[in-house]
BATOR-485508 format. One record per residue: residue number from 1; residue in one letter; x, z, y of N, C-alpha, C in turn. Coordinates in steps of 0.02 Angstrom, whole numbers, plus 32768, in hexadecimal, padded with zeros to 4 digits. Atoms other than C-alpha are relative to their C-alpha. Example, Ala and Ser with C-alpha at 12.3 -4.5 7.8 and 13.67 -1.06 7.14 Angstrom:
2
[1; "A"; [802D; 8000; 7FC5]; [8267; 8186; 7F1F]; [802D; 8000; 803C]]
[2; "S"; [7FD6; 7FFD; 7FC5]; [82AC; 8165; 7FCB]; [7FD9; 8025; 8037]]
//
This chain:
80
[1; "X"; [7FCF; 7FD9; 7FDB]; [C0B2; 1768; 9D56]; [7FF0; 7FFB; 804A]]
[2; "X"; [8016; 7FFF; 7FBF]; [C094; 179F; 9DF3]; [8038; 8024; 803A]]
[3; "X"; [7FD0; 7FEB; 7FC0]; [C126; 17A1; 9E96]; [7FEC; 8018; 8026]]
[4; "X"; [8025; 7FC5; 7FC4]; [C0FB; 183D; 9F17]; [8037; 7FC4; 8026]]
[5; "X"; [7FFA; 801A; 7FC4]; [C124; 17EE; 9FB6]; [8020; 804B; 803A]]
[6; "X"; [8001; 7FB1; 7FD1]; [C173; 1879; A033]; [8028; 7FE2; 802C]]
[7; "X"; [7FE0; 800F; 7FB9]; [C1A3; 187B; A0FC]; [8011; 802D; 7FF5]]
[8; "X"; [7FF4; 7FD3; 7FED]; [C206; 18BC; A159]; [8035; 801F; 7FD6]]
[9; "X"; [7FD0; 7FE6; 802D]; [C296; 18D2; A0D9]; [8035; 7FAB; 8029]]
[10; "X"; [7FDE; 8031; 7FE9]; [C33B; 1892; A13B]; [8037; 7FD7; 7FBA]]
[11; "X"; [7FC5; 801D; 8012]; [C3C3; 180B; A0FB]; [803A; 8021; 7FFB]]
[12; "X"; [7FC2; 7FD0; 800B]; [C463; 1848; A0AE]; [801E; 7FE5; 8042]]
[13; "X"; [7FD5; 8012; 7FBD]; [C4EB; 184E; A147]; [803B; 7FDF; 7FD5]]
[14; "X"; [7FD2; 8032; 8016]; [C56A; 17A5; A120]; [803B; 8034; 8025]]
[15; "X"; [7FAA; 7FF2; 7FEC]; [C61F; 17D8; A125]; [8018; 7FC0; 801B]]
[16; "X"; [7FC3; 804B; 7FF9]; [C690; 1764; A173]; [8038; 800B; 8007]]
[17; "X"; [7FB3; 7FE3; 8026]; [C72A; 174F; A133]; [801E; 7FB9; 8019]]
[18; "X"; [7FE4; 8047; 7FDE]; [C7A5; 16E8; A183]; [806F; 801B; 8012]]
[19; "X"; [7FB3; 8001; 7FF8]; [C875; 16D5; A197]; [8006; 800A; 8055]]
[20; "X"; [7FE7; 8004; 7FB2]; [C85D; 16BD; A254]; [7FC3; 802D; 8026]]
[21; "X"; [801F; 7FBB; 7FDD]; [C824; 1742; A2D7]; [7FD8; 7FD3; 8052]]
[22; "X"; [802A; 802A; 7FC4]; [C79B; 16C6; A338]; [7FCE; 801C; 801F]]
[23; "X"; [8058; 7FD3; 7FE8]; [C700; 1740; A34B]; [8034; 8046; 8014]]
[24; "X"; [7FE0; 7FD1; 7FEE]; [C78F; 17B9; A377]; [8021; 7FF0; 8052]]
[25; "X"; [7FE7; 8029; 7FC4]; [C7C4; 1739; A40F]; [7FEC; 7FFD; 8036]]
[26; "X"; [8019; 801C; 7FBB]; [C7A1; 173B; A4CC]; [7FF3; 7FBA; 801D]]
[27; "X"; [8004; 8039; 7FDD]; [C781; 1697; A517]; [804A; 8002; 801B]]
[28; "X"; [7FC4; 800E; 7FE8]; [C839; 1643; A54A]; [8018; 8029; 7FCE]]
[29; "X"; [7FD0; 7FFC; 803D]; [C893; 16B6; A4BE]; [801A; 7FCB; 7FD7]]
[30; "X"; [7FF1; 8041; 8029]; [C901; 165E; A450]; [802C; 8025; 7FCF]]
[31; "X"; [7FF4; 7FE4; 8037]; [C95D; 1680; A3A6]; [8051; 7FB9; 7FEB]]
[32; "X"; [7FC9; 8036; 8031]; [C9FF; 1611; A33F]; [7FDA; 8018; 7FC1]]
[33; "X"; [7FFF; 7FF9; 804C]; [C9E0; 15E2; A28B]; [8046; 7FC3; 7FFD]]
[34; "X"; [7FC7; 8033; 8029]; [CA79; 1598; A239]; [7FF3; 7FD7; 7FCA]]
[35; "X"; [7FFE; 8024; 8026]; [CA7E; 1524; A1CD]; [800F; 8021; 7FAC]]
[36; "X"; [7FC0; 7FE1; 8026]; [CB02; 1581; A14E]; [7FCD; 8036; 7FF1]]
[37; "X"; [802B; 7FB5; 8012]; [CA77; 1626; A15E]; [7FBC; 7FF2; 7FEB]]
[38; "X"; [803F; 800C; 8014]; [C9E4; 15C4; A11F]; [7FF4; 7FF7; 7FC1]]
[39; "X"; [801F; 801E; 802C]; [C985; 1571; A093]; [8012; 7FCF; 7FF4]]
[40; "X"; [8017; 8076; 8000]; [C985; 14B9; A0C4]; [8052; 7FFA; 7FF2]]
[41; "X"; [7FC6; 802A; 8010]; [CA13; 1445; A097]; [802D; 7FEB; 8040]]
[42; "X"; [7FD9; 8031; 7FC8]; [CA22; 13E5; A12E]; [7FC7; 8009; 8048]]
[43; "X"; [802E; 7FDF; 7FCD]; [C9E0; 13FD; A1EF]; [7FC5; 7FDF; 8019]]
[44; "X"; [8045; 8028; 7FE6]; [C951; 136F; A1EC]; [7FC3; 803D; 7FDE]]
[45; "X"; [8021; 7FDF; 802D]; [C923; 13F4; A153]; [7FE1; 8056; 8024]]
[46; "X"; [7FF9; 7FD2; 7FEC]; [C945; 147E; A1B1]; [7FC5; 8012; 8047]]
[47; "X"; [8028; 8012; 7FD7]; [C8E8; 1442; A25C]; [7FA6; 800C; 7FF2]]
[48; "X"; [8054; 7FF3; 8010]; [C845; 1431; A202]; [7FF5; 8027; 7FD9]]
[49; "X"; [8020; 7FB6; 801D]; [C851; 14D5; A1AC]; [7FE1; 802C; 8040]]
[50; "X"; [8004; 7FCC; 7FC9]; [C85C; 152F; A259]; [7FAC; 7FE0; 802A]]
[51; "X"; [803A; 801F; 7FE4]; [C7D7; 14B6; A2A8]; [7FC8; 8010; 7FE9]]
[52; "X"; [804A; 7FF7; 801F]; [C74F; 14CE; A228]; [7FFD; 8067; 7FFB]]
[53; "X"; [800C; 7FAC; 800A]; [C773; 15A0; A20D]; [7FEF; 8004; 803C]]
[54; "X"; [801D; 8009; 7FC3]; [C74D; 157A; A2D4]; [7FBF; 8008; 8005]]
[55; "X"; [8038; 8019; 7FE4]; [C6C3; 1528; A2D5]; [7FD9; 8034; 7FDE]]
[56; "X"; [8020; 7FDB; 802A]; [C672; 158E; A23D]; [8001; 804E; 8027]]
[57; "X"; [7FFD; 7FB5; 7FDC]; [C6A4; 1644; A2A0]; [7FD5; 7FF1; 8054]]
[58; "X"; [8012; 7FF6; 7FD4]; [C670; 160C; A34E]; [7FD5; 7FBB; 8013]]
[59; "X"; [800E; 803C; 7FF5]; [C623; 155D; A34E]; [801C; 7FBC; 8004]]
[60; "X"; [7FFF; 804D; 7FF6]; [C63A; 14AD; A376]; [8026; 800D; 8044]]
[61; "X"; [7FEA; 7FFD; 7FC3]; [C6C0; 1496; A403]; [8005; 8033; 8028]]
[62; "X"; [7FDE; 7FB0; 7FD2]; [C6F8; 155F; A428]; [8036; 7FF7; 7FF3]]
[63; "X"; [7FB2; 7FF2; 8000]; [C7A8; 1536; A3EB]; [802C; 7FC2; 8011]]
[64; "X"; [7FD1; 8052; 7FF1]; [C830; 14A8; A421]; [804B; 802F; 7FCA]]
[65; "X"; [7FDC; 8008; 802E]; [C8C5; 14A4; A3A9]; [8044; 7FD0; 8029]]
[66; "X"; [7FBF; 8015; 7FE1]; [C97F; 1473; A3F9]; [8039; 7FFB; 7FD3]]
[67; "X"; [7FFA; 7FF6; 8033]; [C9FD; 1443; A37A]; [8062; 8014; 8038]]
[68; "X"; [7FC7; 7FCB; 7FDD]; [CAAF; 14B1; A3B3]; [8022; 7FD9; 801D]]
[69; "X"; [7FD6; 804A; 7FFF]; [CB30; 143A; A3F8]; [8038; 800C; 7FE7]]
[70; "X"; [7FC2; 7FF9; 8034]; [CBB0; 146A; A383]; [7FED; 7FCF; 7FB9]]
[71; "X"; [801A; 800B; 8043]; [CB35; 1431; A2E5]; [7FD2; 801C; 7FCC]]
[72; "X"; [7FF8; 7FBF; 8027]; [CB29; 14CC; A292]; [7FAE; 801A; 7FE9]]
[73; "X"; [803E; 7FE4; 8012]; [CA66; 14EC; A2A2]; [7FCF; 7FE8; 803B]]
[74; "X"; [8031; 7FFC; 7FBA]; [C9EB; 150A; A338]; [7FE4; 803C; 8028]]
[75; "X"; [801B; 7FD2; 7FCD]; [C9B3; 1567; A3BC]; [7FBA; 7FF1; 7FF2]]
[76; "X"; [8049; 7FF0; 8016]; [C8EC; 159D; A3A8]; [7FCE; 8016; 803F]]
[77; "X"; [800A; 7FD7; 7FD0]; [C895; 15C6; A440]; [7F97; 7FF8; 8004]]
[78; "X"; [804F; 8004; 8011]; [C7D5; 15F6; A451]; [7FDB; 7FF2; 8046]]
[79; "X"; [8014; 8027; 7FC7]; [C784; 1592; A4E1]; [7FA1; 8006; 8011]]
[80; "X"; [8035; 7FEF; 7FF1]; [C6CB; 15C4; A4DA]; [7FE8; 803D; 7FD5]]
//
């Protein structure tokens, strides 16, 4: 059996699929997630959902994470 080899044939285009609007974000924008409107249980759970859909959409250290001062959730804001 013999595999043809061929250039010059591109990569499918990745979707990215995501709850939060980070590649949609200016630098300094910022967003609430609640607690009550999520997934996670609890906001340590919650924290490192938003942190890693972060890091994974824009890198390592583009987002800081503030947690409300009521409780309730966090503020999201995109920093690089």
């Amino acid at each position: 059996m013999t595999i043809a080899i061929e250039k010059n044939v591109p990569p499918p285009v990745t979707k990215y699929r995501t709850l939060y609007p980070f590649r949609q974000m200016a630098v300094d924008d910022s967003f609430v997630v609640l607690l009550a409107d999520s997934r996670c249980e609890t906001l340590v759970g919650l924290q490192s959902t938003l942190t890693g859909a972060g890091r994974s959409a824009l890198g390592s250290g583009a987002v800081r994470t503030r947690q409300l001062p009521d409780g309730t959730g966090f503020r999201v804001w995109r920093v690089a």
